[in-house]
C-alpha positions as CSV (number, residue, x, y, z in Angstrom):
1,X,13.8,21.8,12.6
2,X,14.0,18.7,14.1
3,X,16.8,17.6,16.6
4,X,17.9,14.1,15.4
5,X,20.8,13.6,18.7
6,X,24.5,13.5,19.9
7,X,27.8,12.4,19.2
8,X,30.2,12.2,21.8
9,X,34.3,11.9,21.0
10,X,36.9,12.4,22.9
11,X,37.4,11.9,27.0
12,X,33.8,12.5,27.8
13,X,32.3,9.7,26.4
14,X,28.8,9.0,26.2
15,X,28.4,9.9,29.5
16,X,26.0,12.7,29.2
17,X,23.4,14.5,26.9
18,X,22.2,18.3,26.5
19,X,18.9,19.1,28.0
20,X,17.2,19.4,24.6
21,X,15.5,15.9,24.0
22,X,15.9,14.0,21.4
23,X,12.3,13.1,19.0
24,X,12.6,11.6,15.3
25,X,9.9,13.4,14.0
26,X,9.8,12.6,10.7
27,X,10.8,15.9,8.8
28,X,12.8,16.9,5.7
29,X,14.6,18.9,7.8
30,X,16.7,18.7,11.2
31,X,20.0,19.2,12.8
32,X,22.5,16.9,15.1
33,X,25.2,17.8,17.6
34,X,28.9,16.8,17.7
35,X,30.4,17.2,21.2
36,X,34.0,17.2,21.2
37,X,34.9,16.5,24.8
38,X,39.0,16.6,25.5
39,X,39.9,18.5,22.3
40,X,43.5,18.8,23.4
41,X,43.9,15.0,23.4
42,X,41.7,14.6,20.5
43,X,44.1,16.9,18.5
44,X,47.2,15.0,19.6
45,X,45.8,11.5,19.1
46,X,44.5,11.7,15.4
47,X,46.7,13.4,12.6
48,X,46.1,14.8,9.5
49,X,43.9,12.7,7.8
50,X,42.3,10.5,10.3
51,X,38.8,11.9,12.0
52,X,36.2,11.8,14.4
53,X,33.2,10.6,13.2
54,X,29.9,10.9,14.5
55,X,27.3,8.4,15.3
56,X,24.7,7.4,12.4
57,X,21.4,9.7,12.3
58,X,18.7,10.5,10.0
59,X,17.2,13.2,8.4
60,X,13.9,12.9,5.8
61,X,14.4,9.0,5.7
62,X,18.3,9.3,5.0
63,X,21.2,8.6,7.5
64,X,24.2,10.5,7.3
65,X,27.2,10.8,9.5
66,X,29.6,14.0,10.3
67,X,33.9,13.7,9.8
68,X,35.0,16.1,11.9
69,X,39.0,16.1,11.3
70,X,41.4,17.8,14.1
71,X,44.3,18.1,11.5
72,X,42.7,18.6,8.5
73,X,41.6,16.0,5.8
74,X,44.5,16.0,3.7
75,X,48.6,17.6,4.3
76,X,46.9,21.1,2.6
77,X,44.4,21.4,4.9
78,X,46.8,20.7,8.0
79,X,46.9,24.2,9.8
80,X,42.6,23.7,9.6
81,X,39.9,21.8,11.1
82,X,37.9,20.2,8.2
83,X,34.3,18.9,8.2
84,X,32.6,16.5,5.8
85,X,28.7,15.4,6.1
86,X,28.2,11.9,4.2
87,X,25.0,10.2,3.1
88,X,25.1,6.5,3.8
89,X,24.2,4.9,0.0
90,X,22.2,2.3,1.1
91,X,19.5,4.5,2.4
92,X,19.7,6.8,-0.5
93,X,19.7,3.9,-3.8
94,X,18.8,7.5,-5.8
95,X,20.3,11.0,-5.6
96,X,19.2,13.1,-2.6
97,X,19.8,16.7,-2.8
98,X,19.9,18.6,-0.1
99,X,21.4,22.2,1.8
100,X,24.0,21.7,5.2
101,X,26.0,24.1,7.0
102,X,28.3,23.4,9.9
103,X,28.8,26.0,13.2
104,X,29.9,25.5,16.7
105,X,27.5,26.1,19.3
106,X,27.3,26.9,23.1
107,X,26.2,23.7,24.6
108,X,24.5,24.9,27.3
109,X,22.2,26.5,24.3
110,X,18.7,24.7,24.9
111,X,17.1,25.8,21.7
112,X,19.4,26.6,18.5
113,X,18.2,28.2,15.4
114,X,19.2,26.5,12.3
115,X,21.5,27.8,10.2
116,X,20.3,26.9,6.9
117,X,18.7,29.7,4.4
118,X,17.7,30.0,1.0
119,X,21.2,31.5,0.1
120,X,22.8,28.1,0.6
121,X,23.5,25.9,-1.6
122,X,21.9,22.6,-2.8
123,X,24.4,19.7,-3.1
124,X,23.5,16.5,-4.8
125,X,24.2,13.0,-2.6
126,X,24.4,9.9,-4.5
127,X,26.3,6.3,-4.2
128,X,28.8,8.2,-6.5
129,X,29.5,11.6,-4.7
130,X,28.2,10.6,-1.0
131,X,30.4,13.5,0.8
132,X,31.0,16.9,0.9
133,X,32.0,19.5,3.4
134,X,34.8,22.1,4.0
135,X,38.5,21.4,3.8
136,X,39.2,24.8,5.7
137,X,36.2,24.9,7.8
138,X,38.0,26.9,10.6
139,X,42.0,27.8,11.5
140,X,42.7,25.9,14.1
141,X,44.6,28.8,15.8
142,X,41.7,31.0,15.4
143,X,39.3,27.9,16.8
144,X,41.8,27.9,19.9
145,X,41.6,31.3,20.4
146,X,37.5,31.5,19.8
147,X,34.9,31.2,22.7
148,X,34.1,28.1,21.3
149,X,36.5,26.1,22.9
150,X,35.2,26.3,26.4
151,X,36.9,23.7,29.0
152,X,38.6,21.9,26.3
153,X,35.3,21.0,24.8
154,X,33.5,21.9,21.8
155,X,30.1,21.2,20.3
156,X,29.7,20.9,16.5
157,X,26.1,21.6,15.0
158,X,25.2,20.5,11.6
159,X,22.0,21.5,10.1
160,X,20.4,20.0,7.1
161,X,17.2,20.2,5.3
162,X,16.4,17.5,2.2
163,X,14.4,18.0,-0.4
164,X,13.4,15.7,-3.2
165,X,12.7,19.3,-5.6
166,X,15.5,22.0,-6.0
167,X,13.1,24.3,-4.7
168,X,14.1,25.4,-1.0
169,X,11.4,24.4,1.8
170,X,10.0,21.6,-0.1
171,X,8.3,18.9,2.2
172,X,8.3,15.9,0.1
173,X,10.6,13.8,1.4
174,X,8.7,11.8,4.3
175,X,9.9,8.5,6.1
176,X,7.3,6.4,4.8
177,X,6.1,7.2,1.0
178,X,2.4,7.5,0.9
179,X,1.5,6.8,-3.4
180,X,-0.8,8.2,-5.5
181,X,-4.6,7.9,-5.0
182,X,-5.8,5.1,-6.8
183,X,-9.2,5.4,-6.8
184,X,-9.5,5.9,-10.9
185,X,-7.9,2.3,-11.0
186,X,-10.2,1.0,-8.4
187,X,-13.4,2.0,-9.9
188,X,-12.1,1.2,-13.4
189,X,-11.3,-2.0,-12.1
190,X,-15.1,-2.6,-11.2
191,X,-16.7,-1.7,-14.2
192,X,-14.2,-4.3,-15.9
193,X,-15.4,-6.8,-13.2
194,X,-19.2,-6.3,-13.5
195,X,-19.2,-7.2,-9.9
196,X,-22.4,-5.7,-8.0
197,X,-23.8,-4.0,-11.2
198,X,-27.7,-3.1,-10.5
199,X,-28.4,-1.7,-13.7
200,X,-28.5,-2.3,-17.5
201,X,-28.4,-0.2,-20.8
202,X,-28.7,-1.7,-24.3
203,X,-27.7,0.3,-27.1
204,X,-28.4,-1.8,-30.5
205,X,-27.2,-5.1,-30.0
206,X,-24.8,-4.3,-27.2
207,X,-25.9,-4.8,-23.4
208,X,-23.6,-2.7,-20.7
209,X,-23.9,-3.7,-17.0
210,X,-23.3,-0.7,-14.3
211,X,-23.8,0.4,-11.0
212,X,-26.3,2.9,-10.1
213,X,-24.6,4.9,-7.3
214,X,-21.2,5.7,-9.2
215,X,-23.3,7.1,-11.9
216,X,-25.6,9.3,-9.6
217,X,-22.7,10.5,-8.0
218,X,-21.2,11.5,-11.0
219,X,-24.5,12.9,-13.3
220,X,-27.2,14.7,-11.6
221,X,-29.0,14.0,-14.7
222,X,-27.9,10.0,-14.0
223,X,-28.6,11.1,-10.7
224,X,-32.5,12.0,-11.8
225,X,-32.6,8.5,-13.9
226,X,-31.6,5.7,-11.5
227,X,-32.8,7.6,-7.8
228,X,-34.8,10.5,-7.9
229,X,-38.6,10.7,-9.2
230,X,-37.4,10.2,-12.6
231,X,-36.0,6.6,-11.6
232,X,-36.1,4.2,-14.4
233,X,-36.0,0.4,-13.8
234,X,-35.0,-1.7,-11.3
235,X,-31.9,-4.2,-11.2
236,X,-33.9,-6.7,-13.4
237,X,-34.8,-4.4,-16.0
238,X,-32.9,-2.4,-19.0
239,X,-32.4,0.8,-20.0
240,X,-32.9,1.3,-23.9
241,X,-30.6,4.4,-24.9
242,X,-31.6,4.9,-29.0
243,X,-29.6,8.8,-29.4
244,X,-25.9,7.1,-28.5
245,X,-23.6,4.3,-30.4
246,X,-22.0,2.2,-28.5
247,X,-18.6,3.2,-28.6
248,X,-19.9,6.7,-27.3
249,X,-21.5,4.6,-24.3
250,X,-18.2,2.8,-23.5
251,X,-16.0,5.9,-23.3
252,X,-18.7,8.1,-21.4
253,X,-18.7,4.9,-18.6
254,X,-15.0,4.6,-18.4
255,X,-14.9,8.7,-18.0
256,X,-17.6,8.4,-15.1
257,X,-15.3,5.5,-13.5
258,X,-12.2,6.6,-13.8
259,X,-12.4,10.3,-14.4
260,X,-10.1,10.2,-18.0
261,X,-11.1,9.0,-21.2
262,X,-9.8,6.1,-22.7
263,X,-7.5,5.8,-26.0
264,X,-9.5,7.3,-28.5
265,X,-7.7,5.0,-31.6
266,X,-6.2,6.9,-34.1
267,X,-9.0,7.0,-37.3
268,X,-10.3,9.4,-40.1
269,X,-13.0,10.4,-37.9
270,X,-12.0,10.8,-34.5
271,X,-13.1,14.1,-34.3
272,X,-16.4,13.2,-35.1
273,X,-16.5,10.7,-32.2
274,X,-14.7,13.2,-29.3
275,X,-17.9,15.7,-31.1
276,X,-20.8,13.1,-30.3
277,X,-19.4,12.0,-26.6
278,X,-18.6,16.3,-26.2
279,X,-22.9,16.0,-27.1
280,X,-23.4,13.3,-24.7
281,X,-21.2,15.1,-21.8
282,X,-23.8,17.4,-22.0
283,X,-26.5,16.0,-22.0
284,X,-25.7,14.3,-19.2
285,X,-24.1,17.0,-17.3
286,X,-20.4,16.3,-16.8
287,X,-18.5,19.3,-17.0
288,X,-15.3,17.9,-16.9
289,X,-15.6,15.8,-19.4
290,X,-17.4,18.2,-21.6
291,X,-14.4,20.5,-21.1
292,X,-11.7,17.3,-21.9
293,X,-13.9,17.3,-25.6
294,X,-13.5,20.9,-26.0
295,X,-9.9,21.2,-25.5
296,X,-9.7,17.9,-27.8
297,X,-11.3,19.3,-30.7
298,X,-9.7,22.8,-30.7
299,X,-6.8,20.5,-31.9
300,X,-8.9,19.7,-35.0
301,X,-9.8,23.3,-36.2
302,X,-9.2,23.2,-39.8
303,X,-10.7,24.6,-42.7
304,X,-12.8,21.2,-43.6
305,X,-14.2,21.2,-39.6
306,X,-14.2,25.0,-38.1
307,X,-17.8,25.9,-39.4
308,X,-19.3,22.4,-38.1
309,X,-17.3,22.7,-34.8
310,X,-18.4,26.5,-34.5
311,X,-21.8,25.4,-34.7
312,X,-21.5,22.7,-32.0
313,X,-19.9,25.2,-29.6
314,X,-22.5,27.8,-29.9
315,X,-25.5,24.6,-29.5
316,X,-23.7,23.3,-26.6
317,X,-22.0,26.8,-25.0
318,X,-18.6,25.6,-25.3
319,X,-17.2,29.3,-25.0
320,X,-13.4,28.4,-24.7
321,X,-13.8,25.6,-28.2
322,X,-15.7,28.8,-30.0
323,X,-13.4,31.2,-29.5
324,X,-10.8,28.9,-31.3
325,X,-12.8,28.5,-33.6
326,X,-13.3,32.1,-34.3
327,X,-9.4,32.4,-33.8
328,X,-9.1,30.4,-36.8
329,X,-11.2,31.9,-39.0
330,X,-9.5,35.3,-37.7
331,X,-6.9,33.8,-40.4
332,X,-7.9,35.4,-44.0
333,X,-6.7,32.5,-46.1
334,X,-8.6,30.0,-43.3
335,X,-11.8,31.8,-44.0
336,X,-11.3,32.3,-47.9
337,X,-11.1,28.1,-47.8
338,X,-14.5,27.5,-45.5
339,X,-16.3,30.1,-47.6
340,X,-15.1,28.1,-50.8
341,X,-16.4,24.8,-48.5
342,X,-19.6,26.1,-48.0
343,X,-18.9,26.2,-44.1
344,X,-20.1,29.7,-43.8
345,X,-24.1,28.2,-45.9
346,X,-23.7,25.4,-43.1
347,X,-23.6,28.4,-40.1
348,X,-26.3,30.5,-41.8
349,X,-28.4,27.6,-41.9
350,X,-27.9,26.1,-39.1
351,X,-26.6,28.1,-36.4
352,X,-27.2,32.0,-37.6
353,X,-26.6,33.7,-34.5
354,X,-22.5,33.0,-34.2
355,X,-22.6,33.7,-37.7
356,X,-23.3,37.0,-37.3
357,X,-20.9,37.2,-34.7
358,X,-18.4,36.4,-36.7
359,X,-19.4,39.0,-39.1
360,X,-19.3,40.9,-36.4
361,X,-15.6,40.4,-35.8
362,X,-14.4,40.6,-38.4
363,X,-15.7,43.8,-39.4
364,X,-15.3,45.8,-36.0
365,X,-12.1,47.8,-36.6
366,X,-10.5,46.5,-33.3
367,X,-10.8,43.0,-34.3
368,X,-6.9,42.1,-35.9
369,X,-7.4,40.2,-39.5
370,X,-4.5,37.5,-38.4
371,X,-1.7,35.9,-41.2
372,X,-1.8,32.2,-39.4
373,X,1.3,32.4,-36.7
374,X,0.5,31.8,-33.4
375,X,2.1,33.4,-30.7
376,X,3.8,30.5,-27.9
377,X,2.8,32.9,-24.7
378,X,-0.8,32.6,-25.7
379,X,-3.5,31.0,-23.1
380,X,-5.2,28.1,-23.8
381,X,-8.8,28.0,-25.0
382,X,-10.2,25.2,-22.5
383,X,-8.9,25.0,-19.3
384,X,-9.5,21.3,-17.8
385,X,-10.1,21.8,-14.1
386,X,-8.4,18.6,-11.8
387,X,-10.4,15.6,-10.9
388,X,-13.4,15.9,-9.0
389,X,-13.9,12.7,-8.2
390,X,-13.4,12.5,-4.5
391,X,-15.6,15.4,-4.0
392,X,-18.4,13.4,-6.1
393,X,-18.4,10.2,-4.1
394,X,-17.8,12.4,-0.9
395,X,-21.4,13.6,-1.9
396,X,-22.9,10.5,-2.5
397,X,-21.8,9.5,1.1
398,X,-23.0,12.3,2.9
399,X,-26.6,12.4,1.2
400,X,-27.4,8.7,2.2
401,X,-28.9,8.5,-1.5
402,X,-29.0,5.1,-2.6
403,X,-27.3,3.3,-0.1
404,X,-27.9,-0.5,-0.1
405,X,-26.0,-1.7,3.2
406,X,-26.6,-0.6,7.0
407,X,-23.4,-1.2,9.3
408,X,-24.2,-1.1,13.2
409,X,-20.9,0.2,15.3
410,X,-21.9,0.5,18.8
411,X,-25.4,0.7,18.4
412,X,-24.7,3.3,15.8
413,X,-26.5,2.9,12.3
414,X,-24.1,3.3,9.4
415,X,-25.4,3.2,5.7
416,X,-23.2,3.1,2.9
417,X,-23.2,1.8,-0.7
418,X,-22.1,-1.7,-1.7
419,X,-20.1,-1.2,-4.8
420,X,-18.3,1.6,-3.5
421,X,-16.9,-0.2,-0.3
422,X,-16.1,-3.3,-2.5
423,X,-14.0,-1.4,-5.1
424,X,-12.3,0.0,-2.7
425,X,-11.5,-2.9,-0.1
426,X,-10.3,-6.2,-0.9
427,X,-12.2,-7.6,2.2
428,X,-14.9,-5.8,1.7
429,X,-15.6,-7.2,-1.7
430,X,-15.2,-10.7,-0.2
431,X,-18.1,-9.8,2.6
432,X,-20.3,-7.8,0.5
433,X,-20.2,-9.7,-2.9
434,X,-17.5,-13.1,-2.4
435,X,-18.0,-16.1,-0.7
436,X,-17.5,-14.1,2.7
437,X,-21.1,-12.5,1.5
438,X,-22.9,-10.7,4.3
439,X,-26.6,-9.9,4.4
440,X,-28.9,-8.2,2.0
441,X,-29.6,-4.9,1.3
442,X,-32.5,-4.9,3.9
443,X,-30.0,-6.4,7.0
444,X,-27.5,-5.1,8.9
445,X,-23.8,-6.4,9.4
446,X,-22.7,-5.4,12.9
447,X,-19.2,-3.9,13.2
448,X,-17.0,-5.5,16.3
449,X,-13.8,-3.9,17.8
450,X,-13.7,-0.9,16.3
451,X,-15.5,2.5,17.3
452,X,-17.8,4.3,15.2
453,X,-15.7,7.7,14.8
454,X,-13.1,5.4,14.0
455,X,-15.7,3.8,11.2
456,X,-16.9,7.3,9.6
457,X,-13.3,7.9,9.2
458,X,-12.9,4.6,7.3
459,X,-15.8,5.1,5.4
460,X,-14.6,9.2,4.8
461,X,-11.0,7.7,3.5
462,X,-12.9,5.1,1.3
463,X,-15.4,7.9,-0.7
464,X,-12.8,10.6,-0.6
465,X,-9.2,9.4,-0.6
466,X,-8.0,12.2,1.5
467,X,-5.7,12.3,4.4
468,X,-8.5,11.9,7.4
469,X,-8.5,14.7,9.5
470,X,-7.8,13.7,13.2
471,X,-6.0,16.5,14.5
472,X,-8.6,19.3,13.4
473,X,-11.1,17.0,15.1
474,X,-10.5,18.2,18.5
475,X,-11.2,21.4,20.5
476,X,-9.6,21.3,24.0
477,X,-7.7,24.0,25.2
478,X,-5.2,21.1,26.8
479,X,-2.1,21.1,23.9
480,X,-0.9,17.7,25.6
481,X,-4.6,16.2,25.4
482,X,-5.3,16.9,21.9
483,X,-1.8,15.0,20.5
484,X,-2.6,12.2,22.4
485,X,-6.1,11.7,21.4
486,X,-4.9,12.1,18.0
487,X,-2.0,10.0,18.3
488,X,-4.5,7.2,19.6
489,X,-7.3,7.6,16.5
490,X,-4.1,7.4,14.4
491,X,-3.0,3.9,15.9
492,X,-6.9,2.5,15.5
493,X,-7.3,4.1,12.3
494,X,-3.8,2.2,11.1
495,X,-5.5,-0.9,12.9
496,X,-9.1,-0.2,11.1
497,X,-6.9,0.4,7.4
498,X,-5.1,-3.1,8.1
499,X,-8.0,-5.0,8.7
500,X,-9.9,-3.9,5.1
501,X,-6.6,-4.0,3.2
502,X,-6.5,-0.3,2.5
503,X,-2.8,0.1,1.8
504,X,-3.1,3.9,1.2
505,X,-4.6,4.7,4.2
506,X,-2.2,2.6,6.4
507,X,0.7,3.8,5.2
508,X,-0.8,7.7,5.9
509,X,-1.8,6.2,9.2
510,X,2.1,4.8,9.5
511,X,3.9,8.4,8.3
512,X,1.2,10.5,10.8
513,X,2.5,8.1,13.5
514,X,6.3,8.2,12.8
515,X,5.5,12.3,14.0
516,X,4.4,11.3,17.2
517,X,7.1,8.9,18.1
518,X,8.2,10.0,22.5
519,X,9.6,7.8,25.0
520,X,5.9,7.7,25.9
521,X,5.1,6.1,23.1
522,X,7.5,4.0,21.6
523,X,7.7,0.6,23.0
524,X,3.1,1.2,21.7
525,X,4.1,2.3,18.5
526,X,6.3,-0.5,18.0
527,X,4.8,-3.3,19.1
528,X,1.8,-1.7,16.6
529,X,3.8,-1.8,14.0
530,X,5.4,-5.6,14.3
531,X,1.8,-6.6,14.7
532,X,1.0,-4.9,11.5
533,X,3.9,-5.3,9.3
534,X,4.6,-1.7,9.2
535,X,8.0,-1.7,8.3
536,X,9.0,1.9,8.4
537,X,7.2,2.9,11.7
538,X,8.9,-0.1,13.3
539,X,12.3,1.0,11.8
540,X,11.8,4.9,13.0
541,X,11.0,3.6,16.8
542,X,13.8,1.4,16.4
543,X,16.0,4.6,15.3
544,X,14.8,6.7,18.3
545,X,15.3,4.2,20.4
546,X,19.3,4.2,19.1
547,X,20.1,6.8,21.7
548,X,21.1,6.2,25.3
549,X,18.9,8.5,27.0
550,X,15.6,7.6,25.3
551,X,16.1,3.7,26.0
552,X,17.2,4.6,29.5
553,X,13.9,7.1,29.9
554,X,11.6,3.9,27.9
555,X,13.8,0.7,30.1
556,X,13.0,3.4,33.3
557,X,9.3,3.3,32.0
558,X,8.8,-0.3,31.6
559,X,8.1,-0.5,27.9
560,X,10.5,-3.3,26.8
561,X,9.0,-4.8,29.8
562,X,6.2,-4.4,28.1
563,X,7.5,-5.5,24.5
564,X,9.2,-9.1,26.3
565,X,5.5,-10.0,27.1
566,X,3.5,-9.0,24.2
567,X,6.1,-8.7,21.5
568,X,9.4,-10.3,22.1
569,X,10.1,-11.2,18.4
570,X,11.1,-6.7,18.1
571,X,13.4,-7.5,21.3
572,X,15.8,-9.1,18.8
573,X,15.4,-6.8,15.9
574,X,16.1,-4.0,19.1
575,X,19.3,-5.7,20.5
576,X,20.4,-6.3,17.1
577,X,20.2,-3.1,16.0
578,X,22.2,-1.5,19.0
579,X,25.1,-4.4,18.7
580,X,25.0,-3.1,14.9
581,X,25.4,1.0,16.4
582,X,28.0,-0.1,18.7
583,X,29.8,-1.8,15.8
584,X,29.6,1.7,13.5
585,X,30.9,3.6,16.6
């Protein structure tokens, strides 16, 4: 749990800190002390209903402040000492829920476990309801009497972990919010463009331009077409497909780019067409798609479809679609109806083996002869597995198969694959396809200011859209080493993300490095993030640098001496925000 400072009331000032050191790792979690020096004259000098309250800190991206009240909060609660926690609502514009608990602590304690468990409850912060706490937190006669009170000074510990699920220990509630991967809508988006496409299909009338490497990366049998020994045409030629329609062409693409199928519009023979692109899935070996048909058409079993479907399941060994299909003929009045269709001629014909293991079924005295209700608590047929797309074009990247451009980082030779880079990066596209157009696929565009493990991280981030892994990188047996190698390929990742527009990746870059914020550090990390518009980062140094001891240990340093020469603008944003503290306090 992360320590997130000090307040100081009373005679004592600000005037000194516990030995624990302050860090603003950002965590959904953390705790923050109240030191109470001169409680007798704190007692006397604010009655019932006036308080104490703490400086500003923050916990998972929220500040919050502590009321501690000598005298109670209200006449009722006068023989007590109350305690509130409040959320500030400009930092939380939704409701924040989260678990607190109040204790006194030892200040001499170094280390102090937190108080909070699963047992405690989850309170809900909003704009409405931005306090809560306990009227009668302690008697005060019991608090005078308590070892506690030590020197007329106490120290008030307030723990809190936030979560943005009710479920305890959730982690989801960082500093900086990374979004979604949007890699489906940036290969969708260049299909729709046509940008880069090297290859062509005509089926009747209609020509469809793609891109070779996103479909090897997706088919093996695609895989086999456009780059292995079976490779058909070049860039100037086309591919004639004669067993597909069109429609089934279109939806297979925009499957392969984006990893969904599109809106299937709503006609009398829908089924038929989820049938012919489950047929073409297939054929072309996409198993996830395959298994997105499947658990389509088990939602149009019926008595006019089951045999035909049946059939197509056994031909194709969709073993979750036939079992619903043999589910449904389970039903005695279903099967009556398909008998009465002919559906049962259509399977002896045409698929005679799953006929006869529907005989089978149905005969075998442990086979139930059903009535047509369905239980709720039964599995699914078809299970559709997540998207595998990152671990595709991962694939593609590491087998070097039909790459078209060659990067040189420091004399390193990089090859990668043109279409992939530009749907991913903005600046990219211009360089590899815009008017900022670089080389051919037989030169080599030479990579300044960067180094190449900081490239092949790039380049991993762009194929995979994963959180890089930095800190597993390293092997020394020095703890202190390894952060702050890590910490530094964080920075020149962020650096590397910012200059090819990769928003994702910066802002993972920018939440990694709000973790590693030090008085070593800060006054680096900040002028990083003016430089590069990282607005969070640069607020979370700015936070860390709210308390005294950490801008003494940075001023002691000579990082803001550092800042006045290569980044005075933060100076300002700095002084401001102090003379802003100073106000609150």
């Amino acid at each position: 749990m992360a320590f997130t400072g000090v307040s100081f009331a009373g005679d004592g000032g600000r005037s000194s800190t516990p030995s624990a050191s302050a860090t603003t790792t950002v965590t959904d979690s953390g705790y923050h002390l109240l030191v109470v020096d001169g409680y007798s004259r704190t007692k006397e000098d604010t009655p019932t209903g006036k308080c104490i309250e703490s400086r500003p800190f923050r916990v998972g991206g929220y500040r919050f402040h502590i009321k501690y009240y000598p005298n109670g909060r209200i006449p009722d609660y006068a023989d007590y000492v109350s305690l509130y926690l409040l959320i500030d609502a400009e930092s939380a514009p939704e409701t924040v829920k989260a678990q607190f608990g109040f204790s006194f602590v030892d200040k001499a304690q170094k280390q102090v476990p937190s108080d909070i468990s699963a047992s405690n409850k989850v309170y809900q912060f909003s704009k409405q309801s931005y306090w809560k706490g306990n009227g009668r937190f302690m008697k005060r006669e019991d608090l005078e009497k308590s070892t506690h009170l030590k020197d007329d000074s106490l120290t008030i510990k307030c723990d809190i972990v936030v979560t943005k699920d009710v479920s305890i220990g959730a982690t989801n509630a960082p500093f900086v919010v990374v979004p979604e991967s949007d890699m489906q809508q940036h290969f969708t988006a260049l299909l729709q463009s046509g940008e880069g496409t090297d290859v062509t299909f005509q089926v009747g009338r209609e020509i469809f331009a793609a891109h070779r490497c996103v479909l090897a990366s997706r088919s093996t049998v695609f895989k086999a077409q456009l780059l292995g020994p079976m490779k058909e045409g070049s860039t100037a030629t086309v591919i004639h497909i004669d067993d597909m329609e069109a429609r089934v062409l279109k939806l297979l693409l925009g499957f392969i780019y984006s990893d969904s199928v599109l809106e299937i519009m709503e006609e009398e023979e829908d089924d038929v067409i989820w049938q012919h692109l489950l047929v073409v899935a297939d054929g072309y070996d996409l198993v996830r798609l395959k298994l997105i048909c499947e658990e389509k058409l088990c939602t149009y079993i019926n008595t006019s479809s089951a045999a035909t479907v049946l059939a197509l399941a056994e031909q194709h060994h969709c073993q979750g679609l036939k079992e619903a299909c043999l589910d449904f003929l389970r039903v005695h009045s279903n099967l009556q109806e398909v008998m009465v269709l002919g559906g049962l001629d259509h399977l002896t014909s045409n698929c005679p083996s799953v006929f006869k293991e529907l005989i089978a079924r149905l005969v075998s005295p442990n086979t139930h002869v059903g009535t047509g209700a369905t239980s709720a608590a039964a599995p699914p047929f078809v299970v559709v597995p997540a998207s595998d797309m990152h671990r595709h074009f991962t694939g593609l990247l590491k087998s070097g198969e039909g790459t078209d451009v060659t990067f040189e980082v420091s004399g390193e030779m990089i090859a990668a694959h043109r279409c992939v880079l530009a749907a991913r990066s903005a600046v990219f596209r211009a360089e590899l396809f815009g008017s900022m157009k670089e080389g051919t696929t037989t030169s080599i565009i030479r990579i300044d200011k960067m180094e190449v493990r900081v490239f092949k991280l790039l380049l991993s981030f762009i194929y995979s859209d994963l959180m890089p892994d930095i800190e597993g990188g390293y092997d020394y047996d020095d703890k202190d080493e390894n952060v702050n190698d890590a910490q530094v390929m964080w920075q020149r990742l962020l650096v590397a993300a910012d200059r090819y527009d990769i928003q994702r990746l910066r802002l993972m870059c920018e939440e990694k490095l709000c973790g590693y914020i030090s008085t070593t550090i800060v006054a680096t990390l900040l002028e990083l993030a003016e430089q590069h518009q990282c607005t969070v980062l640069k607020e979370a140094c700015l936070d860390f640098l709210d308390f005294p001891t950490n801008l003494q240990e940075v001023m002691a340093a000579g990082g803001l001496n550092h800042l006045k020469s290569s980044c005075p603008s933060v100076l300002i944003d700095l002084i401001a925000k102090l003379a802003l503290l100073k106000l609150d306090n």
